[in-house]
VOBA-736299 format. One line per field, with one value per residue (C-alpha): residue in one letter; chain; x, y, z. Coordinates in steps of 0.5 Angstrom, whole numbers. Example, Ala and Ser with C-alpha at 12.3 -4.5 7.8 and 13.67 -1.06 7.14 Angstrom:
BEGIN
aa <- [A  S]
ch <- [A  A]
xx <- [25  27]
yy <- [-9  -2]
zz <- [16  14]
END
This chain:
BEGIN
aa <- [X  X  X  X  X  X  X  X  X  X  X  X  X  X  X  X  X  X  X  X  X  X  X  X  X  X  X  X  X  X  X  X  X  X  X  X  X  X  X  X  X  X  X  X  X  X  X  X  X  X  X  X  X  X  X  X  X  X  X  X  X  X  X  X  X  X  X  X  X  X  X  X  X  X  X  X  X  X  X  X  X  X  X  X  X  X  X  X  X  X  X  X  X  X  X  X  X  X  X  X  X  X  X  X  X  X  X  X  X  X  X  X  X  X  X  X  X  X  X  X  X  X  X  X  X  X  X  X  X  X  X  X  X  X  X  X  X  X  X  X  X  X  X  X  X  X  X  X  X  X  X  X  X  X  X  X  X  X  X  X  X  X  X  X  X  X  X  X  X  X  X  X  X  X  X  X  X  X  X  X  X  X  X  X  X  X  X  X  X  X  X  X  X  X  X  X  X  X  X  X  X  X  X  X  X  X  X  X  X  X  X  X  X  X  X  X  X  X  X  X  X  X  X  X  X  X  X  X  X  X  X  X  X  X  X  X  X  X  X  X  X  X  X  X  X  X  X  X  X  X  X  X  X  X  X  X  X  X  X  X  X  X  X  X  X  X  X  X  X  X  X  X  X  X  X  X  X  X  X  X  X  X  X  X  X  X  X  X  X  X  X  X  X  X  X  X  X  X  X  X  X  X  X  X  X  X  X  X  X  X  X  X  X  X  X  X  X  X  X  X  X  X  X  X  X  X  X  X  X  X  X  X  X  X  X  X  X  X  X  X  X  X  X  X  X  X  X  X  X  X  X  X  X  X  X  X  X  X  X  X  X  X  X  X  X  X  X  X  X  X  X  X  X  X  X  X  X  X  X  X  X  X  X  X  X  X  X  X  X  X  X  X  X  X  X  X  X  X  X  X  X  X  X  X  X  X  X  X  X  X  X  X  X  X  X  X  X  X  X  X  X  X  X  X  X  X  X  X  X  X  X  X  X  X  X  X  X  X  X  X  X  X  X  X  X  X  X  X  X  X  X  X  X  X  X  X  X  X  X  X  X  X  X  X  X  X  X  X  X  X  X  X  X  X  X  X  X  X  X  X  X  X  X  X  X  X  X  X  X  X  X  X  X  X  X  X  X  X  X  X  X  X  X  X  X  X  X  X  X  X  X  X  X  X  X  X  X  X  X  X  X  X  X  X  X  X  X  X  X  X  X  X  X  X  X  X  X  X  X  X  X  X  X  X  X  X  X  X  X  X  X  X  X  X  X  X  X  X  X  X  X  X  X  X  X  X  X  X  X  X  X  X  X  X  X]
ch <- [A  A  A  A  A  A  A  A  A  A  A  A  A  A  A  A  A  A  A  A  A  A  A  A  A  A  A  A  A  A  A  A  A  A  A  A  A  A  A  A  A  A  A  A  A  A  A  A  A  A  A  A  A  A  A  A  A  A  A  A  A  A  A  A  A  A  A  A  A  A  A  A  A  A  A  A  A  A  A  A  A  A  A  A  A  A  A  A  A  A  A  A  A  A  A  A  A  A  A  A  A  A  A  A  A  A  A  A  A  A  A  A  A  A  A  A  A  A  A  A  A  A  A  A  A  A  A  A  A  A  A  A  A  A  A  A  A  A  A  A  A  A  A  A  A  A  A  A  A  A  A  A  A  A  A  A  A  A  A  A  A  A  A  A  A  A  A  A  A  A  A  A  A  A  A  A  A  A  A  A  A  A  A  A  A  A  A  A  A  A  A  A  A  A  A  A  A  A  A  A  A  A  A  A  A  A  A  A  A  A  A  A  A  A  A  A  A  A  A  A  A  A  A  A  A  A  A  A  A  A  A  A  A  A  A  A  A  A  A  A  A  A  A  A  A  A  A  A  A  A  A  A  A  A  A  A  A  A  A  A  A  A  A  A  A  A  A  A  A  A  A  A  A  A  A  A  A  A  A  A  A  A  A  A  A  A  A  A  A  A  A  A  A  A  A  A  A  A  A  A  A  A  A  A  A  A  A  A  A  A  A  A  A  A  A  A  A  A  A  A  A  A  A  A  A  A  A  A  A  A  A  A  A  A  A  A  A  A  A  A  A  A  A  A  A  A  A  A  A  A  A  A  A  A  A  A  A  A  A  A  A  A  A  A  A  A  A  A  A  A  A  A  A  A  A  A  A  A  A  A  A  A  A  A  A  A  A  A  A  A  A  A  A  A  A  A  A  A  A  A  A  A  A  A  A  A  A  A  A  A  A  A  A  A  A  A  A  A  A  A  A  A  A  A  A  A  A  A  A  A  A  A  A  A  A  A  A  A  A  A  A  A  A  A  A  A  A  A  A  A  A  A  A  A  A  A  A  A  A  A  A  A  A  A  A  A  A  A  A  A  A  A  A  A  A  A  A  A  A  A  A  A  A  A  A  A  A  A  A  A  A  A  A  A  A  A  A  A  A  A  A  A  A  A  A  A  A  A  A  A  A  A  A  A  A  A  A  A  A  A  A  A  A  A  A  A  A  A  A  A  A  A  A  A  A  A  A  A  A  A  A  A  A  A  A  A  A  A  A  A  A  A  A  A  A  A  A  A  A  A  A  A  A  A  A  A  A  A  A  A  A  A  A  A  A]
xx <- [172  178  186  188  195  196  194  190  193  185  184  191  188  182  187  182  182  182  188  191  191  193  198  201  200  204  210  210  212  217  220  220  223  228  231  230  235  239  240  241  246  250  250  252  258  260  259  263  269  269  269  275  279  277  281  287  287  286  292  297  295  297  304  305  303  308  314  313  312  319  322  318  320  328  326  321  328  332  327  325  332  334  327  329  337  334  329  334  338  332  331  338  338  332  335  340  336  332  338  340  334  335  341  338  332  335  338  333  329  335  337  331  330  338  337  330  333  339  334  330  337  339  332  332  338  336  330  335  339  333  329  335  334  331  325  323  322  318  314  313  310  305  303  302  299  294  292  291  286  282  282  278  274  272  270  267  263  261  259  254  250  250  247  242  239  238  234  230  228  224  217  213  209  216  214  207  206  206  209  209  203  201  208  211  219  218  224  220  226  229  231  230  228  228  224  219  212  205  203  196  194  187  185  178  173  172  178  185  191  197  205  209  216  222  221  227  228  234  235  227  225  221  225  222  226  222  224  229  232  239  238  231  226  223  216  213  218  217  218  213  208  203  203  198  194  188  183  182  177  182  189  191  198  196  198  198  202  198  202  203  197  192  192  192  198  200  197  202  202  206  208  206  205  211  213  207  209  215  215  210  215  221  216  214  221  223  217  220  226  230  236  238  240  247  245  239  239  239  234  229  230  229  222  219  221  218  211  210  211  206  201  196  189  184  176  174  175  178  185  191  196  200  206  204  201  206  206  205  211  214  211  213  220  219  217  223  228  226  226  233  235  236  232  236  236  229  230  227  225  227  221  223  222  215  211  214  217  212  205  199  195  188  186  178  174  168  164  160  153  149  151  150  143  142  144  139  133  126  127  131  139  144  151  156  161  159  156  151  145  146  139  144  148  142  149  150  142  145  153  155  159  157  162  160  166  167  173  175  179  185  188  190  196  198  204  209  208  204  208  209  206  212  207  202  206  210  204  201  207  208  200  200  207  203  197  202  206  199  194  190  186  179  176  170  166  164  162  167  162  166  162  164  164  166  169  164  164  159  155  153  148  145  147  150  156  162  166  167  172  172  175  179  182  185  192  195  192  195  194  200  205  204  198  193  187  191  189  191  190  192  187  189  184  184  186  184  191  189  195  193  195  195  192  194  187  189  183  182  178  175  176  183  185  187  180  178  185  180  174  177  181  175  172  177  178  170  171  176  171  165  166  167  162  165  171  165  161  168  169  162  161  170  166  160  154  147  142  138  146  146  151  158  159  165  168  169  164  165  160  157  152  157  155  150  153  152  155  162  162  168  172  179  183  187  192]
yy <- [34  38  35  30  34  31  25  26  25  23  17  14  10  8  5  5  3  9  12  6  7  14  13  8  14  18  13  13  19  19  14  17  23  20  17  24  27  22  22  29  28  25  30  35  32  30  37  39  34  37  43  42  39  45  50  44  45  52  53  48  52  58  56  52  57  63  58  58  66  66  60  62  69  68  63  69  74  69  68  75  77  72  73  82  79  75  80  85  80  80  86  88  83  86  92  91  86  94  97  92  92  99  100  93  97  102  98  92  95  96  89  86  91  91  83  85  90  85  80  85  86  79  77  82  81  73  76  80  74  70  75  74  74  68  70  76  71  66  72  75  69  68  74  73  67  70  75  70  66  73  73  67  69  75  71  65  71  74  67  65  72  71  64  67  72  65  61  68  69  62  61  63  56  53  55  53  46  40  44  37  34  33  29  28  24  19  14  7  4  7  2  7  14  20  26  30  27  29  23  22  21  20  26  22  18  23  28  27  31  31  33  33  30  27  20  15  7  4  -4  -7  -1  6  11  17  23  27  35  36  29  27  20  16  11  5  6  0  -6  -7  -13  -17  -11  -7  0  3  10  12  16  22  27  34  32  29  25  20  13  8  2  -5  -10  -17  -20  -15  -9  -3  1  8  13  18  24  26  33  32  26  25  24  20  15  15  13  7  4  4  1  -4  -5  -6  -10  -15  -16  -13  -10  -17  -18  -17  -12  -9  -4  -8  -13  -6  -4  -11  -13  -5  -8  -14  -12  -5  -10  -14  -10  -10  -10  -15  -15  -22  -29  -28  -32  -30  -28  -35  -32  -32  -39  -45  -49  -57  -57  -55  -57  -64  -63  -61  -68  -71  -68  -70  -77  -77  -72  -75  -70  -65  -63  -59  -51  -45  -43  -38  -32  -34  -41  -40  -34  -32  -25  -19  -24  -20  -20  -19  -15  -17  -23  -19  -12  -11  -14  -8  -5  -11  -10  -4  -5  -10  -8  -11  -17  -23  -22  -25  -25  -24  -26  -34  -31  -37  -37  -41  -45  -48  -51  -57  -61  -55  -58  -66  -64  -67  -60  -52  -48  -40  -34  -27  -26  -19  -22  -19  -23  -27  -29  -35  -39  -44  -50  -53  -57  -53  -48  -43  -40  -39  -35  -30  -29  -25  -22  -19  -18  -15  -10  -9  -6  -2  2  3  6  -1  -1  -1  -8  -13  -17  -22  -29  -36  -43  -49  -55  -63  -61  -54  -48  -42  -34  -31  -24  -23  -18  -21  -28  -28  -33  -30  -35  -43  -48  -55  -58  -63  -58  -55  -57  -53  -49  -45  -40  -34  -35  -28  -25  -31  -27  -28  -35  -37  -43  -46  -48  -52  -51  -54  -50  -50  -53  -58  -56  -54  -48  -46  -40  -38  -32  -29  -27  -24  -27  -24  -30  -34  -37  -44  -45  -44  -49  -54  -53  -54  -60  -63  -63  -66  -72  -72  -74  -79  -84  -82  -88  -93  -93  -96  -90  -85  -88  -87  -81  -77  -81  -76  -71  -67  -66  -62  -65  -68  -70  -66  -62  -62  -57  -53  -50  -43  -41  -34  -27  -25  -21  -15  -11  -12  -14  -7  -3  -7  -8  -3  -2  -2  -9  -9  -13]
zz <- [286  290  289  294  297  302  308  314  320  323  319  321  325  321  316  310  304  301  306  304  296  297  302  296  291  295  297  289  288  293  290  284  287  290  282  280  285  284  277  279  283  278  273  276  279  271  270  276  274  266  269  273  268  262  268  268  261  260  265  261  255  257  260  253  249  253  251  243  243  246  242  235  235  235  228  224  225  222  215  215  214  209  205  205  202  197  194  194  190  185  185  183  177  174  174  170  164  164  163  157  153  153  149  145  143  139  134  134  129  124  123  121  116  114  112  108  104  103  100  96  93  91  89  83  81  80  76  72  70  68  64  58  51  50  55  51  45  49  52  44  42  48  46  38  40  44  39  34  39  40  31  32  38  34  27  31  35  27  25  32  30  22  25  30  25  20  25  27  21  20  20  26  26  28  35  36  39  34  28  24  26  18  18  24  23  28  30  31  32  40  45  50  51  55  57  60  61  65  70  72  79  81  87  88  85  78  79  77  77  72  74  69  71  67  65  62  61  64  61  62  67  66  71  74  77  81  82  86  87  84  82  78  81  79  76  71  70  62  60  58  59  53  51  47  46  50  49  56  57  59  55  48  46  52  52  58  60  62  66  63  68  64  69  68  69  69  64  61  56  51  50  42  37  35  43  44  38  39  47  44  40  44  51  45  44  51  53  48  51  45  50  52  45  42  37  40  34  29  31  33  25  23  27  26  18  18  22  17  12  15  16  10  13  9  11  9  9  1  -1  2  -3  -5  -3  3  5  4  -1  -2  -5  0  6  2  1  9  10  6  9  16  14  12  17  25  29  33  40  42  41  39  33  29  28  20  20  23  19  13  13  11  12  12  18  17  24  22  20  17  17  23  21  23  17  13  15  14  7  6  11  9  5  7  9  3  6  1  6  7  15  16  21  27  26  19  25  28  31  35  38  40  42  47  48  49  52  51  52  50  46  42  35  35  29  24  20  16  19  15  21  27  30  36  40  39  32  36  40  34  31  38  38  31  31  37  35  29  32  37  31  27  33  32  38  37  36  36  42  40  42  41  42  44  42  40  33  32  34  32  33  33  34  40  38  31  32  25  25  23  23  24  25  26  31  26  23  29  30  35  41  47  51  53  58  60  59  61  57  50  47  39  35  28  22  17  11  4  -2  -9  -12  -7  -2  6  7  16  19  27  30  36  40  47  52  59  62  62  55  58  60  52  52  55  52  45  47  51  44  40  46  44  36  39  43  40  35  41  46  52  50  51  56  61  58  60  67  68  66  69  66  66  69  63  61  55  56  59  64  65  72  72  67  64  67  61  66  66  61  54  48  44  49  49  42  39  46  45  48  53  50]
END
């Protein structure tokens, strides 16, 4: 469609619609045009007066600027002129400083060394005033002193290489690891020790490393000092621990350290057996707490005494010797003194008026019983030992009580009293303190069975009865207060001179010793009702029992499925 530039005058009078939209259109533009001029307008008469008043000003610009150039160029000659006289002045001083420092320089380096001379002169005649005769005499004795220091010097040097030829010239077995294996000098009596030890660390599940670090007891702690460090480590708190010797594929002189709970501890390993004995002893000694006393020493000397007194081993039920049990005389005269002396306040007793010091202790009941069969194999068993079969026990068929635990006999010694715990406590101490200063560590499993009427050890492999107590003859009965696996008892038993004489046997349970505690004391509550009925009847309806209401059942009953008696029989005790 072609643009529309303008209007036709032919259709002026027609007065179209069209005429008239486009007749508004252009009235548009024009007005628009007609603002557009205006503002125009307006501007360019703004520009128009800026540009008259940019000439007024230039104008008085230029007549302000040609009146300073008059009066500022009389006030620049005046500060010129005094600016040349003030530098003719300087330069007028400086010139006469130069011409001083001139004359100065010739005799500067004179006069230092006038005064350096001047003094050199005085501090040797002060020199030559002291140095007299009494220094002379000083300085002549310095000298003979020193002469006779370098006589002894000389003579001392003589004598350390008359010495070093004496211990060159020794065997060479001195040299080769354990040169006193056969007889070692070995010191049981150390309360603390220091040294280099190889430490066993476990890599997997079958490989272990050694590293040989330098180990030391400081009071009831094992400390290590690592390479490189400036002060030791705690390792193993040894109170109330046990130590022992094992046995290890790769290495010899080990021994390991068991917590008071049974864990196993640490394995260490000495560099010869003298260390290796020696490191046993003084951790025995500590685990006793021996350091708390006031003279450790001597109370070292006097355990190490008593328990190398004690240990005489006895393979049998046979008498102990009659110095070694408490006599009815005694035990009488005992009695009548507590009569007549009022009771004191509860204590401790003493180690001595408990075991008699030098008791023997018997570290096995009996022989194995294999060798007892083999001996008789093809015709029927005699025991010499008084063993009986268990079909000689028929009560064990109608007892109200049958409680089976595993246990390894440790010990037993024969003790002045029961009238306390304590007994049992001190004769696990000295037997265990025996079997540590004598490598005693291999023992016998065997099965211990609690009924209402006995007490009975038993061979778990022949079920040969080694041993049985009655319940009526244990008088004192109690577990350990630290390892909970050690478990003792007090036997009274008759002798021929028609006294009592009073056994303590330790034993090793897999289990808690306090649940044998409660077997035992179960038993005994047994033999108190069984001649009142009403007492019995009220007594096993506390108590659980098997379903045919046979036996009494315990909690807790001991795993005897870990493994067959044959293959634990001779293990070494963790205690």
């Amino acid at each position: 469609m072609p643009a529309v530039d303008k209007l036709l005058l032919e259709e002026a009078l027609q007065d179209s619609p069209q005429t008239r939209s486009l007749l508004s259109v252009f009235e548009e533009d024009a007005g628009t045009l007609t603002d557009y001029t205006n503002q125009l307008l307006q501007a360019m008469q703004r520009v128009y007066g800026a540009q008259n008043e940019m000439c007024l000003a230039t104008q008085q610009l230029s007549k302000q600027l040609l009146a300073y150039e008059k009066q500022v160029k009389t006030d620049v000659v005046k500060e010129v002129a005094a600016a040349r006289r003030k530098q003719h002045l300087s330069s007028l001083q400086y010139y006469c400083a130069l011409n001083t420092l001139q004359y100065r320089k010739r005799v500067a380096m004179m006069e230092p060394m006038i005064g350096f001379a001047h003094g050199q002169i005085n501090f040797f005649k002060k020199g030559a005033e002291m140095f007299s005769q009494n220094m002379n005499s000083f300085l002549s004795s310095v000298a003979d002193m020193v002469q006779s220091i370098q006589v002894e010097l000389e003579a001392e040097a003589e004598k350390m290489r008359v010495s070093q030829q004496e211990l060159l010239s020794v065997d060479e077995s001195v040299y080769a690891p354990d040169s006193d294996v056969a007889a070692p000098q070995i010191n049981r009596n150390l309360i603390q020790k220091a040294g280099y030890l190889n430490l066993r660390s476990k890599t997997g599940l079958v490989t272990t490393t050694w590293e040989r670090l330098y180990f030391f007891t400081q009071g009831g702690n094992l400390m290590c000092q690592l390479r490189g460090a400036v002060a030791g480590g705690l390792i193993q708190d040894l109170d109330n621990c046990s130590v022992m010797a094992v046995d290890c594929e790769d290495r010899r002189y080990c021994f390991q350290i068991t917590t008071p709970n049974g864990k196993s501890g640490i394995i260490l390993q000495a560099e010869s057996r003298k260390e290796n004995e020696e490191w046993i002893s003084a951790i025995n000694n500590i685990s006793r707490q021996i350091y708390l006393t006031d003279n450790p020493e001597a109370v070292a000397i006097k355990l190490n005494q008593t328990a190398l007194q004690a240990v005489t081993p006895i393979t049998s039920f046979g008498k102990k010797q009659e110095s070694s049990c408490p006599s009815q005389n005694l035990r009488n005269l005992e009695l009548e003194n507590d009569k007549i002396v009022p009771k004191a306040a509860a204590r401790v007793p003493d180690a001595d008026e408990l075991i008699a010091p030098g008791t023997p202790i018997q570290f096995d009941i009996v022989l194995p019983a294999t060798e007892f069969l083999d001996q008789n194999r093809g015709s029927r068993r005699i025991n010499p030992f008084g063993e009986t079969e268990d079909e000689t026990f028929p009560e064990a068929e109608d007892s109200l009580l049958q409680q089976m635990f595993i246990v390894r006999f440790l010990g037993s010694m024969a003790v002045k009293t029961d009238r306390t715990t304590e007994v049992i406590y001190e004769a696990m101490r000295q037997v265990l303190a025996a079997r540590a200063i004598h490598n005693i560590f291999r023992t016998t499993e065997s099965h211990l069975l609690v009924t209402s009427q006995t007490v009975r050890l038993i061979d778990p492999q022949t079920q040969v009865t080694r041993a049985n107590f009655e319940l009526t003859s244990i008088t004192q009965f109690a577990a350990h207060q630290e390892n909970k696996r050690l478990v003792g008892f007090v036997v009274r038993t008759p002798e021929s001179t028609g006294g009592e004489a009073l056994s303590t046997y330790v034993f090793e349970s897999n289990s808690e010793g306090e649940k044998i505690c409660y077997a035992i004391n179960l038993g005994k509550e047994i033999i108190d009702v069984q001649k009142d009925p009403e007492a019995l009847a009220q007594l096993m309806l506390s108590i659980p029992l098997t379903n045919d209401g046979k036996y009494v059942l315990l909690n807790d009953q001991p795993d005897d499925n870990d493994g067959s008696p044959s293959e634990n029989r001779g293990a070494e005790s963790e205690a």
